[in-house]
N, C-alpha and C positions, 0 to 999 in steps of 0.2 A: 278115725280116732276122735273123740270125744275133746274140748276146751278142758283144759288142765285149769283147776279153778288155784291160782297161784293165793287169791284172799283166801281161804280157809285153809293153808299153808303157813302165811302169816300179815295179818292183819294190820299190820305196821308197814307195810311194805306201798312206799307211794310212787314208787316208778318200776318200770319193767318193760322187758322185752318179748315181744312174740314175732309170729309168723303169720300173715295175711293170708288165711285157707279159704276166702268167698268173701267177694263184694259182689253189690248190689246198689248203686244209684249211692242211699248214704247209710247204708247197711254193710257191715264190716263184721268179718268172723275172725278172731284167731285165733291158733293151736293153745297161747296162752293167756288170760287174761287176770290183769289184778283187779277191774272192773268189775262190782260186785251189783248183780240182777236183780231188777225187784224182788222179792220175794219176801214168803214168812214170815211177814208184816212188816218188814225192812224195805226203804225206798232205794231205788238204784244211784251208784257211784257216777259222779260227774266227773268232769276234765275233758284233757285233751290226747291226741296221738300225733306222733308224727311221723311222716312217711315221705323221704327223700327228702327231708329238710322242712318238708311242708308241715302247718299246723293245723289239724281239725278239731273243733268244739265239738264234745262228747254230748250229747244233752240227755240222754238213754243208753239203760244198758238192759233186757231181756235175755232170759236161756229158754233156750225151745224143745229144753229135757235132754239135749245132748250137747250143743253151741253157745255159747254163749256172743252175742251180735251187739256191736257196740253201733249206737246209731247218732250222725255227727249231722251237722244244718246243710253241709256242702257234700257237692255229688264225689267219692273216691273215681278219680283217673282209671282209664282202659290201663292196665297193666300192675294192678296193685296187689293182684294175688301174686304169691307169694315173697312179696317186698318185707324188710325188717319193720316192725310196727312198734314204736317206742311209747308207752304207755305212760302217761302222767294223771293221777287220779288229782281230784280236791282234797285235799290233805282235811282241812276246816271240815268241812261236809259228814267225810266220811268216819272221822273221831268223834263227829257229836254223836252220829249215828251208831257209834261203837260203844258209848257212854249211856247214851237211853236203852242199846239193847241190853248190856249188863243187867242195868237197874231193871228190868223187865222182867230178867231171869231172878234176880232175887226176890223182886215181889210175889213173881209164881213160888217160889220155892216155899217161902215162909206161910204164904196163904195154904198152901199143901198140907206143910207142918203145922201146923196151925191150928187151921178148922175142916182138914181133909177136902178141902175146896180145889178146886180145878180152875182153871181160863179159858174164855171162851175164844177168844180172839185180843190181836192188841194190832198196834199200828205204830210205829215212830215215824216222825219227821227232823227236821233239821234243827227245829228247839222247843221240842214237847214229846209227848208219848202217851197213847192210853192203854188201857187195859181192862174187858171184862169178865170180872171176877161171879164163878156159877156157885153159887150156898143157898141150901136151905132158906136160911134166916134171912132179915136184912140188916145190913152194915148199919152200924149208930157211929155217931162223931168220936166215942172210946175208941170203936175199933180200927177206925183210920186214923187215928193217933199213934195207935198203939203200933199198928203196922205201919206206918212212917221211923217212928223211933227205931224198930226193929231193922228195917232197912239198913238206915244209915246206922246202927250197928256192926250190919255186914262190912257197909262199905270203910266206917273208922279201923277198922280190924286191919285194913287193907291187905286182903288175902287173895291169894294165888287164882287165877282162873286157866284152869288148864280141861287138855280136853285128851279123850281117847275115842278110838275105834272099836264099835259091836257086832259082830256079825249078825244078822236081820233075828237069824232063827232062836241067840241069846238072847236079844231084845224083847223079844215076846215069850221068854222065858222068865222076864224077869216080873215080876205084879208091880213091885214100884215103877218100873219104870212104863208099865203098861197101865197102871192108875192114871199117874200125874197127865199123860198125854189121850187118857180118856180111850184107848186102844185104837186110838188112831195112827198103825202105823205107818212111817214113812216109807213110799216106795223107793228103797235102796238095799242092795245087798248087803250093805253097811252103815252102819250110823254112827254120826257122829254126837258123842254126847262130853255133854261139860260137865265138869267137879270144884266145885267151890266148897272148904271144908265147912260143916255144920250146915249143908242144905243139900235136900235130896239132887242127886244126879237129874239132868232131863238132857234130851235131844237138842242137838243145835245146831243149825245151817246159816248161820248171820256170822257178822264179824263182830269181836270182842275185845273189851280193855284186857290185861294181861294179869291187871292186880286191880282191885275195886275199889283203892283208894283215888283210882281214879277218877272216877265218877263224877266226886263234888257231891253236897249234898240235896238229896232228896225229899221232893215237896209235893204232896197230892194236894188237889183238888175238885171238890164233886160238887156235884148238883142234887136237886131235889128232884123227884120224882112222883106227885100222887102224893107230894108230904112225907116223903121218904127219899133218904138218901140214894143216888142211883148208886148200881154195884159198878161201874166203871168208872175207874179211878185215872182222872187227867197228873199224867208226872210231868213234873220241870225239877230242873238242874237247877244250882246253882255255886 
């Protein structure tokens, strides 16, 4: 049986319990993890675990498409499979990271709505985030204006982020939702997508603020390229 991803259940949640299904030197599997994996351009949750009173520093967390293996500096003890594994995330860490992803998805959304534009790719870290934005045209200092203001529009609104479940076969039934993600779809039977009112739905496998007022507000800045503004746009909070 598959790691029960307990973060995309609820992203608030900074302590928890699992069951030790495989170690390995300092490779640790469990049935449950609220330790969130690199991935979809989100970096992995840090902390710690402890196991028989003991405390191990998390410094990695990867899924290997079925487990999710939390990897600590120190070797786990002969006997730790199936031991209670109490799970303590970085609270700090993993909210900035919930905060840049938000703001990520609303940039995508509005760029969508917008100018029917796409993303190529983005990245967060623990206090920044980018984002490359694919259009025709190239971006002038208006339209990163314009689309900052809109942003934190979203975010003053302080509207609901909530999320549901697609079965694969509706997903690629739907053309918005097969635009925005450019018909790249995600290999899952299910998908999980977010709704934020007044911005198209898209796909989402990160963890999220719950309400966008969350956020704080939102600041791009870009570089030049060739004498032209680059189309990827550096966010910071504030």
């Amino acid at each position: 049986m598959q790691t029960d991803l307990l973060y995309l259940k609820d992203s608030y949640q900074k302590e928890g319990k699992g069951t030790a299904k495989f170690f390995e030197f300092t490779d640790l599997v469990v049935d449950k993890s609220i330790f969130y994996p690199t991935g979809y351009g989100q970096p992995n949750d840090r902390g710690k675990v402890i196991i028989d009173g003991k405390e191990y520093l998390i410094v990695d967390t990867w899924n290997d498409g079925t487990d999710v293996h939390l990897m600590s500096h120190d070797t786990f003890p002969d006997g730790t499979k199936g031991k209670e594994v109490h799970q303590i995330i970085d609270w700090d860490v993993r909210y900035a990271h919930m905060k840049f992803r938000t703001a990520l998805k609303i940039i995508t959304g509005i760029v969508y709505q917008k100018y029917g534009a796409t993303t190529r790719i983005n990245q967060t870290y623990d206090d920044q985030a980018w984002v490359d934005i694919e259009m025709n045209e190239d971006l002038t200092e208006a339209m990163v204006k314009e689309l900052q203001e809109e942003a934190n529009y979203f975010v003053q609104k302080n509207l609901d982020v909530t999320f549901y479940d697609l079965p694969r076969t509706k997903f690629t039934q739907d053309k918005e939702l097969m635009k925005i993600c450019k018909g790249r779809v995600p290999d899952f039977d299910t998908i999980r997508i977010m709704k934020i009112e007044g911005l198209p739905d898209q796909e989402e496998f990160g963890t999220d603020v719950h309400k966008t007022g969350e956020i704080g507000k939102i600041e791009f800045k870009t570089t030049m390229v060739k004498g032209k503004i680059s189309k990827r746009l550096n966010v910071f909070l504030s």
